[in-house]
C-alpha positions in Angstrom: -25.1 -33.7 -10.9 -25.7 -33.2 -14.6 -24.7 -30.8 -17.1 -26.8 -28.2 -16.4 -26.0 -27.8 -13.1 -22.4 -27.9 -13.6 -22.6 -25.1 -16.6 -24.7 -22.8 -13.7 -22.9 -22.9 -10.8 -18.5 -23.1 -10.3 -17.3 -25.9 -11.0 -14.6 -27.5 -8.7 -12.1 -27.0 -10.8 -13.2 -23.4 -11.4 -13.0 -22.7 -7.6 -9.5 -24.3 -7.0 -8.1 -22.0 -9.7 -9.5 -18.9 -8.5 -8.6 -19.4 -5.2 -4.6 -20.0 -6.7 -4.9 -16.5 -8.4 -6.4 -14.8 -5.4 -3.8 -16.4 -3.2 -1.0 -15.4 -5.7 -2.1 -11.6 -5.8 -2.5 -10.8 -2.0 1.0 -12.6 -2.2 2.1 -10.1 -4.0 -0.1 -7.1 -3.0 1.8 -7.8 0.6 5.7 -7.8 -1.2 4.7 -4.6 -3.1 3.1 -3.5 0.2 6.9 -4.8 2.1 9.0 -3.6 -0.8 7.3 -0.1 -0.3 8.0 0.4 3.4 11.5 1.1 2.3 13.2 -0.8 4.8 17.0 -0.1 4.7 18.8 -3.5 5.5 16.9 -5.5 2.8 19.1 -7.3 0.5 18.3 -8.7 -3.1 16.6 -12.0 -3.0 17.3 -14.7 -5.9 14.9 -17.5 -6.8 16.0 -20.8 -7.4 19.5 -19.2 -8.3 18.1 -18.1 -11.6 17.1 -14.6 -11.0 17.4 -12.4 -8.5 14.6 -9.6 -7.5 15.9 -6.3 -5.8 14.4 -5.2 -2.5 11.7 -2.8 -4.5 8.1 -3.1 -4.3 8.2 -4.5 -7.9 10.9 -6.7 -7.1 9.5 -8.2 -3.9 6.1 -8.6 -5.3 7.6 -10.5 -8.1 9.5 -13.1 -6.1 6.1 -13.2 -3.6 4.4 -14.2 -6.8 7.1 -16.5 -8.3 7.8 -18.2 -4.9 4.2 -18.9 -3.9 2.8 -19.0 -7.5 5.3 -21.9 -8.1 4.9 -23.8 -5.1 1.0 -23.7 -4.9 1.3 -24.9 -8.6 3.3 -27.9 -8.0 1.2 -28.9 -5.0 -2.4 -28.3 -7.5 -0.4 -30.7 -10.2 0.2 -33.3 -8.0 -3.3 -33.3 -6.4 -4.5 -33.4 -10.1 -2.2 -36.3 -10.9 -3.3 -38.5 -8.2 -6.4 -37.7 -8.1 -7.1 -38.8 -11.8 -4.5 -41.9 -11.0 -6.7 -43.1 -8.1 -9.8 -41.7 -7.9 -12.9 -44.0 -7.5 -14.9 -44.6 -11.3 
């Protein structure tokens, strides 16, 4: 593949991080979607015991967000690191 084609068409690094933002927004379309619904027993949720999110739609969608947005990043760093570690030259 040279160049050109690369600068035309997505790259695969292009695609991968697309897909992470599009994941990481329906994430938290669906909390604020939850958090809306108004049910009565929910109870404030705390992330990593650093901050804690009240049961609003704003407050769920941010801890969707956080929780998936952090744990999908993780996972893309250490593809990235072993990929450049071992991949085939």
């Amino acid at each position: 593949m040279t160049e050109a084609d690369d600068a035309a068409g997505f790259g695969g690094n292009r695609v991968i991080i697309a897909l992470y933002l599009i994941v990481v927004a329906v994430t938290g379309l669906m909390g604020g979607i939850i958090g809306s619904i108004g049910l009565r027993d929910l109870q404030a949720v705390s992330y990593l015991g650093v901050v804690t999110f009240q049961p609003t739609p704003l407050g769920l969608a941010m801890f969707g967000m956080t929780t998936v947005g952090t744990l999908l990043g993780v996972l893309l760093l250490l593809v990235v690191v072993v990929s450049r570690r071992y991949a085939d030259e």
